[in-house]
DOTIVEX-812431 format. One record per residue (C-alpha): residue number from 1; x, y, z. Coordinates in pm, whole numbers. Layout:
N
<node i="NUM" u="X" v="Y" w="Z"/>
...
//
This chain:
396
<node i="1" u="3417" v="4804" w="98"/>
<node i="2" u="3146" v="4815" w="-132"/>
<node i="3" u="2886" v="4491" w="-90"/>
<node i="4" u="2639" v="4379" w="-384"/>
<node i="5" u="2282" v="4434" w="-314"/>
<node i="6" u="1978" v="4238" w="-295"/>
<node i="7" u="1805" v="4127" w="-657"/>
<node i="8" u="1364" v="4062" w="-647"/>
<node i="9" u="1293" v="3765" w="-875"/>
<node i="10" u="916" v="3660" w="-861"/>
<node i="11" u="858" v="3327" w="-730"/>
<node i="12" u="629" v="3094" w="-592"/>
<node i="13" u="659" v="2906" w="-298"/>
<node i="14" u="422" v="2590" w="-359"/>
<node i="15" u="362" v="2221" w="-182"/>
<node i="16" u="339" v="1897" w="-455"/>
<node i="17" u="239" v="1602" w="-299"/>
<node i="18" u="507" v="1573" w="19"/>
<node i="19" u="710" v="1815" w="-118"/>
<node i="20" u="763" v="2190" w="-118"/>
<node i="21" u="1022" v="2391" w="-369"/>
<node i="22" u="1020" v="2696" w="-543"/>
<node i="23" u="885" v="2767" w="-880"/>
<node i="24" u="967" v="3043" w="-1151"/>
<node i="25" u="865" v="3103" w="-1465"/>
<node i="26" u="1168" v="3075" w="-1710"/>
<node i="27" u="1057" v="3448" w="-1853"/>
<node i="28" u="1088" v="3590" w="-1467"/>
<node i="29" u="1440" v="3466" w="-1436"/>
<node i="30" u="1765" v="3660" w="-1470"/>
<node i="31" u="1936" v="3673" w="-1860"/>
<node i="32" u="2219" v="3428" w="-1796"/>
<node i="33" u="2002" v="3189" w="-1581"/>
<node i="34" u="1742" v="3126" w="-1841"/>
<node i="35" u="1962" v="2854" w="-2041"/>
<node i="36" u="2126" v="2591" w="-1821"/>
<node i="37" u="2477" v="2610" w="-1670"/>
<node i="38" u="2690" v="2723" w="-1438"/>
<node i="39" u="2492" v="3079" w="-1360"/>
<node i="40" u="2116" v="2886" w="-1384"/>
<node i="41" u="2291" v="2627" w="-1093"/>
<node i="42" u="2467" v="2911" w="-863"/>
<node i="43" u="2133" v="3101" w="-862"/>
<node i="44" u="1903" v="2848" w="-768"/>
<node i="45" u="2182" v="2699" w="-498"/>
<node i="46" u="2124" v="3048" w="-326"/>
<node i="47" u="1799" v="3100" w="-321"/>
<node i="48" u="1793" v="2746" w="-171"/>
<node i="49" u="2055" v="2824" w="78"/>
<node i="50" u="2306" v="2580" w="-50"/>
<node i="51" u="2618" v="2443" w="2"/>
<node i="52" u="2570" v="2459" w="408"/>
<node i="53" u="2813" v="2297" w="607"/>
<node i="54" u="2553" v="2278" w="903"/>
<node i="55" u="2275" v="2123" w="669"/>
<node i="56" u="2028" v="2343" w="788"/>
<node i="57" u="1958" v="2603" w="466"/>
<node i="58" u="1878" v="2876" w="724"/>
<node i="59" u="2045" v="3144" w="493"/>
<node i="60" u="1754" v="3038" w="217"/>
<node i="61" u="1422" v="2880" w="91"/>
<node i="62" u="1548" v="2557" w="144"/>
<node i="63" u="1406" v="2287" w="480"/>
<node i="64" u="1716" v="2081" w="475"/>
<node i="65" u="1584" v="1748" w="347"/>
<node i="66" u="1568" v="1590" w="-16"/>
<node i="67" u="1180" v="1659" w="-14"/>
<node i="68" u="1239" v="2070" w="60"/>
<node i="69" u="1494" v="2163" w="-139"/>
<node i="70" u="1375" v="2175" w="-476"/>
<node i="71" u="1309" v="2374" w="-760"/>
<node i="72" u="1104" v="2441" w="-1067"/>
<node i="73" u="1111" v="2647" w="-1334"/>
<node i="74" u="798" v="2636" w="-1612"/>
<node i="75" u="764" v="2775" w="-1954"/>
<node i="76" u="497" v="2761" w="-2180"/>
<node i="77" u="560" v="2475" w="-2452"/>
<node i="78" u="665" v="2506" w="-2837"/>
<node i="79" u="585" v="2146" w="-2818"/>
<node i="80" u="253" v="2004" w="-2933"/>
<node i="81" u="-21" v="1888" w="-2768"/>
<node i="82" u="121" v="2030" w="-2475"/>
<node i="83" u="114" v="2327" w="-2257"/>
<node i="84" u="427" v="2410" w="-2053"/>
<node i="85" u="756" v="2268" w="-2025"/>
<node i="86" u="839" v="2168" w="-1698"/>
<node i="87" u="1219" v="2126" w="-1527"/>
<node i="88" u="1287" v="2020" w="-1167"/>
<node i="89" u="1617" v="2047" w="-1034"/>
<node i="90" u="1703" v="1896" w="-686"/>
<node i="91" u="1941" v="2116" w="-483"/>
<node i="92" u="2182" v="1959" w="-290"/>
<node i="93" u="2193" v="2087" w="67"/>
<node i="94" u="2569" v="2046" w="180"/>
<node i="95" u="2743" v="2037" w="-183"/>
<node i="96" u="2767" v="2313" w="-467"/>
<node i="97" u="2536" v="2115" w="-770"/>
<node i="98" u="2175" v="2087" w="-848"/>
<node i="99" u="2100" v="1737" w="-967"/>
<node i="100" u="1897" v="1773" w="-1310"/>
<node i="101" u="1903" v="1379" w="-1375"/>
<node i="102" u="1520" v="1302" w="-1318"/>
<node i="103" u="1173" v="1409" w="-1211"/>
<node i="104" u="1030" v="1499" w="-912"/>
<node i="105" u="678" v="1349" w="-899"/>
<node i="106" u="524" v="1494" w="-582"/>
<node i="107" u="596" v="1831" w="-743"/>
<node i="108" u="454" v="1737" w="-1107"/>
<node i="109" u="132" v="1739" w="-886"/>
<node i="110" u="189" v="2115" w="-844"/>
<node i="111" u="311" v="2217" w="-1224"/>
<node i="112" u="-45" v="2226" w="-1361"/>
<node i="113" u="-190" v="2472" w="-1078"/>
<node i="114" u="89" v="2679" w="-1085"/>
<node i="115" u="72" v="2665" w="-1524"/>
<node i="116" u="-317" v="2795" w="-1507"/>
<node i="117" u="-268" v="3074" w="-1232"/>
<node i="118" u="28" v="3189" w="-1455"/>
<node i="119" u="-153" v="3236" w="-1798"/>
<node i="120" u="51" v="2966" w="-1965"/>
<node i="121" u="-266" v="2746" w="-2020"/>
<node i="122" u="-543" v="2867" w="-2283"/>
<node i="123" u="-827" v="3035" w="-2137"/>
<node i="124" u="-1042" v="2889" w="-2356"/>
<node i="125" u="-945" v="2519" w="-2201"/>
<node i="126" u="-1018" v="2619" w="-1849"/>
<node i="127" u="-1379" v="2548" w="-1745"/>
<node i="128" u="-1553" v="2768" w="-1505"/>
<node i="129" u="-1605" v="2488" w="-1276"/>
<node i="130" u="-1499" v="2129" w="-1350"/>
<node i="131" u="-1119" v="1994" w="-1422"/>
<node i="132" u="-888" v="2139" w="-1640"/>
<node i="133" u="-659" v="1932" w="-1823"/>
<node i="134" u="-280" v="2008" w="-1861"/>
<node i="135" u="-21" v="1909" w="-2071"/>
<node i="136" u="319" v="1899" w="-1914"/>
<node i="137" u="620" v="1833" w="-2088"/>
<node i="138" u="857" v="1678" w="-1831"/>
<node i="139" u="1217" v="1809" w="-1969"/>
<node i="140" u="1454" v="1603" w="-1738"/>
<node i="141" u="1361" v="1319" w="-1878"/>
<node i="142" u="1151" v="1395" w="-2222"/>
<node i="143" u="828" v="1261" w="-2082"/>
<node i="144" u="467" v="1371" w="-2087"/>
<node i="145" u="262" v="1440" w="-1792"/>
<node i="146" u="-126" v="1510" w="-1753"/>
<node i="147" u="-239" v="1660" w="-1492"/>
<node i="148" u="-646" v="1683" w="-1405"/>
<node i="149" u="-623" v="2033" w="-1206"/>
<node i="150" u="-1040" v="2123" w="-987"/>
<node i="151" u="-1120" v="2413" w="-1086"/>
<node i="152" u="-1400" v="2623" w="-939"/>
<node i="153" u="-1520" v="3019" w="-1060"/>
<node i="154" u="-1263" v="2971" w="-1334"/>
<node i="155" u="-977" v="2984" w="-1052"/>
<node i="156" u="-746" v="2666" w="-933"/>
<node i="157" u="-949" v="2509" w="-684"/>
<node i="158" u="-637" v="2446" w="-375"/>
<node i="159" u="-871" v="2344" w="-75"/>
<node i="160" u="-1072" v="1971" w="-39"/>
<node i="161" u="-1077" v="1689" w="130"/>
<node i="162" u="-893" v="1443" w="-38"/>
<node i="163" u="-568" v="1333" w="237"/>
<node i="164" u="-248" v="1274" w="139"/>
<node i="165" u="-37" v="1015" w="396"/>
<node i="166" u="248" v="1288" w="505"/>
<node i="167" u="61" v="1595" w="460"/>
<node i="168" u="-127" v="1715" w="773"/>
<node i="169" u="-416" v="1890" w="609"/>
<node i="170" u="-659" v="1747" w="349"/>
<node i="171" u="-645" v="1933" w="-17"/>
<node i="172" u="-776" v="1905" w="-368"/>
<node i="173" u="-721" v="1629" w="-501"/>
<node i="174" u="-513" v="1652" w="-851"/>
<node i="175" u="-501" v="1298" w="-1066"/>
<node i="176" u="-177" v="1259" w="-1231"/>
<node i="177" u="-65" v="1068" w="-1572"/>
<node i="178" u="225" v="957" w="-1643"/>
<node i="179" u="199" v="854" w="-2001"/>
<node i="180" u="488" v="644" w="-2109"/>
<node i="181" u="702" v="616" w="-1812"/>
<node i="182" u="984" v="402" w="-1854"/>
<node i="183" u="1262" v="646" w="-1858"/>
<node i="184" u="1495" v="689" w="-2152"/>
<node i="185" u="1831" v="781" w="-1961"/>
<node i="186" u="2121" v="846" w="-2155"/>
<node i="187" u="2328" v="566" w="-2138"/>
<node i="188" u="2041" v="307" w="-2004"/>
<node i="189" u="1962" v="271" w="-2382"/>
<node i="190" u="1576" v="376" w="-2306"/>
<node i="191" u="1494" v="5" w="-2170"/>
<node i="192" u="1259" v="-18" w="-1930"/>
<node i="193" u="1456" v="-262" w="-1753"/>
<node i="194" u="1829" v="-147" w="-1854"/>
<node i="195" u="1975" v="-529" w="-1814"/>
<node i="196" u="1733" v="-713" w="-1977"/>
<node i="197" u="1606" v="-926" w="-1662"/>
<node i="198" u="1293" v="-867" w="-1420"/>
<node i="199" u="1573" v="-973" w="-1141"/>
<node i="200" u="1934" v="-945" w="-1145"/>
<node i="201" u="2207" v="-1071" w="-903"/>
<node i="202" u="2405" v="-703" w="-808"/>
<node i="203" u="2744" v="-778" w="-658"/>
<node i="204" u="2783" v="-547" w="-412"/>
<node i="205" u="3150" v="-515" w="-237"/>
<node i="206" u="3095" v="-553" w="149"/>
<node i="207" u="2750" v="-652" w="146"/>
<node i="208" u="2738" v="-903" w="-102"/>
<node i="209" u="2527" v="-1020" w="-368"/>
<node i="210" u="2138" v="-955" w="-347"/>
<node i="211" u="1864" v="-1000" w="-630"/>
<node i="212" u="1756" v="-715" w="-727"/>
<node i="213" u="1467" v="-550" w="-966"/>
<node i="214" u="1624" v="-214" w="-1211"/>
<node i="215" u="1357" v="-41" w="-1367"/>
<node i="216" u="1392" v="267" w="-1593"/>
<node i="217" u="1000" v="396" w="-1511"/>
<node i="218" u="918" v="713" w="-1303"/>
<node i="219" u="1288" v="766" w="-1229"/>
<node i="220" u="1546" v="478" w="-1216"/>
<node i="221" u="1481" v="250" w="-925"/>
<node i="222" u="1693" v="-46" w="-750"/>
<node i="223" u="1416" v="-269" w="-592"/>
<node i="224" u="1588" v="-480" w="-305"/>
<node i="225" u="1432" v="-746" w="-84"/>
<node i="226" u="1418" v="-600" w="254"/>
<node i="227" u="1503" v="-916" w="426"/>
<node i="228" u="1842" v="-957" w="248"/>
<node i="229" u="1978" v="-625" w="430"/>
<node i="230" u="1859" v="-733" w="743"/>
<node i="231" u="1499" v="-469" w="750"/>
<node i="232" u="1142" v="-556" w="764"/>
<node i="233" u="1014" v="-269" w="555"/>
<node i="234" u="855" v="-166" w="880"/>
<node i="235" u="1126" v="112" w="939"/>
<node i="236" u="1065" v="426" w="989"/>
<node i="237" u="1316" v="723" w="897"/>
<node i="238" u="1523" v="721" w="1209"/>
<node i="239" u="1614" v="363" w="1219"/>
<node i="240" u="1764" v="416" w="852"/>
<node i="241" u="1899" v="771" w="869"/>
<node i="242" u="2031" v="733" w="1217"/>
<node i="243" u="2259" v="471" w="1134"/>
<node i="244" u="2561" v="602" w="966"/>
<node i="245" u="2655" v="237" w="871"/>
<node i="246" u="2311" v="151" w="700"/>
<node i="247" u="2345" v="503" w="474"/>
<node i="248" u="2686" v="390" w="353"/>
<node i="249" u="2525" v="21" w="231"/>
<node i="250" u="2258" v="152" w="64"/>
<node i="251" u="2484" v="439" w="-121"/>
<node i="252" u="2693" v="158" w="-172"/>
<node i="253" u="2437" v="-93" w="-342"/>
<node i="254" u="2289" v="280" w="-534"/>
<node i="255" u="2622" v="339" w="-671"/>
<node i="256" u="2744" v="-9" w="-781"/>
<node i="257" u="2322" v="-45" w="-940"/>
<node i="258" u="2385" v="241" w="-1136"/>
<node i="259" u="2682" v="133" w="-1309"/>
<node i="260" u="2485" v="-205" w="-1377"/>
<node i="261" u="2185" v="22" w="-1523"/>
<node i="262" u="2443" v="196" w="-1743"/>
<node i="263" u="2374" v="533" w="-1560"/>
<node i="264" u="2724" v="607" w="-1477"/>
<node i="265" u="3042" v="445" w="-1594"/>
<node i="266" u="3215" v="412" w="-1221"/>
<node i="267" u="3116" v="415" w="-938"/>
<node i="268" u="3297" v="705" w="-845"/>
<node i="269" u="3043" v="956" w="-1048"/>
<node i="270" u="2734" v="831" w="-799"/>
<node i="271" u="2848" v="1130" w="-556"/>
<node i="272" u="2745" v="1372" w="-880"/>
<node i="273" u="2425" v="1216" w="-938"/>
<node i="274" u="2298" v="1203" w="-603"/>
<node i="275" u="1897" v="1262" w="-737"/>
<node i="276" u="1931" v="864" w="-944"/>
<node i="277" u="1889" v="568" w="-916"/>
<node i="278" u="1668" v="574" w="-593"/>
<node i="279" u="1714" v="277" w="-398"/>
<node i="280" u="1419" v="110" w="-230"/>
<node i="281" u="1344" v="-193" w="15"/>
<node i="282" u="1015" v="-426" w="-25"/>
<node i="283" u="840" v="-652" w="195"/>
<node i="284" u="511" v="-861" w="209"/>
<node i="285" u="237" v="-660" w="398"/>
<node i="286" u="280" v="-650" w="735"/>
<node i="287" u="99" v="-431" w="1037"/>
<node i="288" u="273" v="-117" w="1166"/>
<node i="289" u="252" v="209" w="1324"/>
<node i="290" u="333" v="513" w="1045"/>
<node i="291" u="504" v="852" w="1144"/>
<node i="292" u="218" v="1002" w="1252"/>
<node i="293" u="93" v="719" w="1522"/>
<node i="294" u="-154" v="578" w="1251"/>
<node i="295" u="-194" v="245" w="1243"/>
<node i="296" u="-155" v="56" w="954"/>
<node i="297" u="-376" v="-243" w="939"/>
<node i="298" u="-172" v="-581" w="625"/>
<node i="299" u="-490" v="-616" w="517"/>
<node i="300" u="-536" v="-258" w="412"/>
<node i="301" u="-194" v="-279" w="181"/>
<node i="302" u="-20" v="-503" w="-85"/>
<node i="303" u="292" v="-490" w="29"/>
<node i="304" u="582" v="-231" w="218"/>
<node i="305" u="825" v="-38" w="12"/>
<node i="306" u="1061" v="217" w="224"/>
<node i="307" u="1285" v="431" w="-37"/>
<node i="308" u="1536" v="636" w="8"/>
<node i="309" u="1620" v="971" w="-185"/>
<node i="310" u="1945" v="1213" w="-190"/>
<node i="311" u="2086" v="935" w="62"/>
<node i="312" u="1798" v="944" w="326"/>
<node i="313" u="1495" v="721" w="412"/>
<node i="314" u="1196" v="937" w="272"/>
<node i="315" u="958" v="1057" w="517"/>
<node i="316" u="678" v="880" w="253"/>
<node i="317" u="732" v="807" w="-109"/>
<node i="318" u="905" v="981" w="-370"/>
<node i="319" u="637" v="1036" w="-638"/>
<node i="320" u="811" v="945" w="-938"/>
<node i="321" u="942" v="626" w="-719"/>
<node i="322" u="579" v="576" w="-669"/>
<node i="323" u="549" v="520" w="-1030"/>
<node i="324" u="845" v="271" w="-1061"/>
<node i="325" u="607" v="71" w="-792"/>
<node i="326" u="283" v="76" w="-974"/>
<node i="327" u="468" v="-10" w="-1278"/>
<node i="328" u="706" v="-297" w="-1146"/>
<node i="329" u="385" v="-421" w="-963"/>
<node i="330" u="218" v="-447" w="-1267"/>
<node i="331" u="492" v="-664" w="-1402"/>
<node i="332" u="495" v="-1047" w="-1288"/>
<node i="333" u="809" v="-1159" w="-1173"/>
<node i="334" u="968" v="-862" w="-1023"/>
<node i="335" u="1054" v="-820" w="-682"/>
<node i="336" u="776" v="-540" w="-629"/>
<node i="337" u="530" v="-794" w="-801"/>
<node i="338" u="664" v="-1084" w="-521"/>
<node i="339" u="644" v="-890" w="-271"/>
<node i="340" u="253" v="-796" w="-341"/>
<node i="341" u="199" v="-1184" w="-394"/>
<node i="342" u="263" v="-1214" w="-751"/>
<node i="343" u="33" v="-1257" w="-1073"/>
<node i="344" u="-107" v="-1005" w="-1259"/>
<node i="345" u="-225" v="-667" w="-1133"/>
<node i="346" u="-342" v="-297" w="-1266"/>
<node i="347" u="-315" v="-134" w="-906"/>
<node i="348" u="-93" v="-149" w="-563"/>
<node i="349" u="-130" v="-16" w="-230"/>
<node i="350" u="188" v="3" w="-37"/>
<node i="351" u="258" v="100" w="298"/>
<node i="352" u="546" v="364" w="334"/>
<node i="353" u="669" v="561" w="651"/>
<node i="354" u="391" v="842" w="667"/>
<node i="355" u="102" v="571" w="553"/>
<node i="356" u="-33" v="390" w="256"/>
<node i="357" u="-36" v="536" w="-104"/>
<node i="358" u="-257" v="409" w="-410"/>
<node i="359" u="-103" v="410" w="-743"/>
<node i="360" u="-192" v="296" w="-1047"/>
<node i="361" u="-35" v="134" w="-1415"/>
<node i="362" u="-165" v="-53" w="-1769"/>
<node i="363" u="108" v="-322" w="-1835"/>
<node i="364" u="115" v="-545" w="-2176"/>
<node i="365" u="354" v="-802" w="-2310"/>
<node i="366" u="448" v="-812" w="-2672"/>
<node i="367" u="742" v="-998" w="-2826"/>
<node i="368" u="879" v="-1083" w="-2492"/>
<node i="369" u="939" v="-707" w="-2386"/>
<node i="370" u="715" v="-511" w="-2131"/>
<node i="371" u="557" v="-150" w="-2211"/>
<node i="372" u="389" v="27" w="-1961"/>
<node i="373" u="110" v="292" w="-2162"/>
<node i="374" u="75" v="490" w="-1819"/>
<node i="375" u="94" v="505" w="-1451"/>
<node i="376" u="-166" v="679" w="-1241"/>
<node i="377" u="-194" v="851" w="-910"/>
<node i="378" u="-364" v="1097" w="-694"/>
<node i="379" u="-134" v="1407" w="-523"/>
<node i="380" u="-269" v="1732" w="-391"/>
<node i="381" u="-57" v="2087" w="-460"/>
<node i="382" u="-143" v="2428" w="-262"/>
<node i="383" u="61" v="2783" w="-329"/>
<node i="384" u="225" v="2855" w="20"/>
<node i="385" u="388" v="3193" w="-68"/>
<node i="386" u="393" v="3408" w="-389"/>
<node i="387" u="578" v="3711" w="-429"/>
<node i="388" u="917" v="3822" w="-489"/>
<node i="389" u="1249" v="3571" w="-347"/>
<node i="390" u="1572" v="3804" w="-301"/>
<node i="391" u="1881" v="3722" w="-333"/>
<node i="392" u="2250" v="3909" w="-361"/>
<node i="393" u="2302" v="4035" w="-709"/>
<node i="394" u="2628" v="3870" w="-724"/>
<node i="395" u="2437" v="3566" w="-740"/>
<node i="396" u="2204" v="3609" w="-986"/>
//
């Protein structure tokens, strides 16, 4: 019996924020996997490792959670004013589909570095020593990104010592844009908040009814007082993903939110679109001890915010959830804004399982509807491994 062999596809192996995944130039890509479908999705689930029964992706690049099994591919942009498009897709671990329904925001952090040491950004635009600005065109949800990339002897400048809660080692630090972020889902009608209120009541079968804040901004977020599921927004990830019971509410409260955002039509499709809504928990500030032993003083913060992502408490914070923080914060009225004491504000700091996080966004009011011009925050991005990925040919 005959068995296929191995296929080299160059890669790059790179960290964004608190997140690792695996990057590829579109051009570097087999034929059939450089337009999306079924033969784009079946490669990338392999070189991930995915579907695994055991939820370990031993048999590929994959580290078993939401936050390492990811991937990118980048291609330089017919659009203009910008410089590369950029398309995340989040990889399921235990079920056949990549999830291509939002951003990932830790990894935007690493788009721009990997864009330069590619070629895809003009030569002429990148300083000898200084920042270079990139243009990103975020595909998954038609959105534009700028990312301020060091640079130092005309080379992406990886190492500094700007520290990132839930990264062990310091990098460079890379300031992020997010120019325009309210998200314009299909179906959500391109609202920034998809029901018209700062605060609905979501009927929720078997938990009941809680007031809750859905914002299109980032990614699509379900804001939830902590307090009406019976948290703190002290928790850290194992007294969430440890408890089989609590998993089900909050997939629960995500899937029947996302019908109420008009991002699904039943709440039977929320197993399919595993990557949105995110569903997070707020709290007033409060003192706690993160992940890492740190202590984390309420004075230091505006408020807690645990989120969860591909049905898991995050380690940290999703960085495109980061986003819908800043901009609900910025918002009076919301349940983010409450939580951080309410009134007007251009910047939060929340607490989240790893630490704190600073982030960033310019609100304004006009005719009774909310725009948010951008949302701002700081990430770090390092290559980890470049070279070839392999995979079997029947795959690819």
């Amino acid at each position: 019996m005959k068995h296929p062999p191995q296929v080299k596809i160059a890669a790059t192996y790179m960290r964004g924020g608190t997140s690792k995944g695996v990057f590829f130039r579109l051009q570097d890509l087999p034929a059939a996997a450089r337009v999306p479908g079924a033969a784009r999705d079946a490669l990338l689930l392999r070189v991930i490792g995915s579907p695994d029964p055991y939820g370990k992706q031993i048999d590929g690049m994959g580290g078993a959670t939401s936050s390492t099994s990811k991937t990118v591919i980048v291609a330089p942009s017919e659009r203009p004013d910008h410089d590369v498009d950029y398309l995340f897709g989040q990889v399921s671990i235990d079920q056949p589909f990549v999830d291509w329904s939002g951003n990932c925001g830790n990894l935007s952090a690493a788009v721009g570095p990997f864009a330069i040491a590619s070629g895809m950004v003009d030569a002429a635009r990148i300083p000898r020593d200084g920042v270079c600005v990139v243009r990103i065109w975020q595909a998954n949800i038609g959105k534009t990104i700028v990312a301020h990339v060091p640079v130092t002897n005309g080379a992406v400048q990886e190492t500094g010592d700007f520290e990132l809660d839930g990264v062990t080692f310091p990098a460079a630090e890379v300031q992020l844009e997010f120019m325009d972020p309210a998200a314009e889902e299909e179906g959500g009608g391109g609202a920034m908040f998809p029901t018209g209120q700062l605060v609905d009541e979501l009927e929720v079968p078997g938990v009941g009814t809680l007031r809750a804040t859905m914002i299109n901004a980032g990614i699509p977020t379900i804001f939830i007082d902590a307090a009406a599921v019976g948290y703190t927004g002290m928790e850290l990830q194992d007294a969430i993903n440890g408890d089989p019971r609590a998993l089900a509410m909050f997939e629960t409260i995500r899937a029947h939110g996302a019908v109420r955002m008009g991002l699904i039509a039943h709440v039977d499709e929320a197993a399919k679109r595993q990557h949105t809504p995110k569903v997070a928990f707020v709290a007033p500030p409060a003192a706690y001890t993160a992940s890492s032993g740190k202590a984390v003083a309420a004075e230091d913060i505006d408020l807690l915010v645990r989120a969860l992502s591909m049905g898991k408490l995050h380690h940290a914070m999703m960085g495109t959830a980061a986003v819908a923080i800043g901009t609900a914060a910025a918002i009076p009225g919301t349940l983010v804004n409450l939580a951080a004491g309410g009134g007007a504000r251009t910047a939060v700091r929340f607490g989240h399982p790893s630490g704190t996080l600073r982030v960033g966004a310019e609100a304004a009011e006009a005719d009774g509807q909310w725009r948010v011009t951008k949302a701002i925050m700081s990430r770090s991005a390092r290559v980890l491994m470049e070279g070839m990925v392999r995979v079997p040919a029947d795959a690819a």
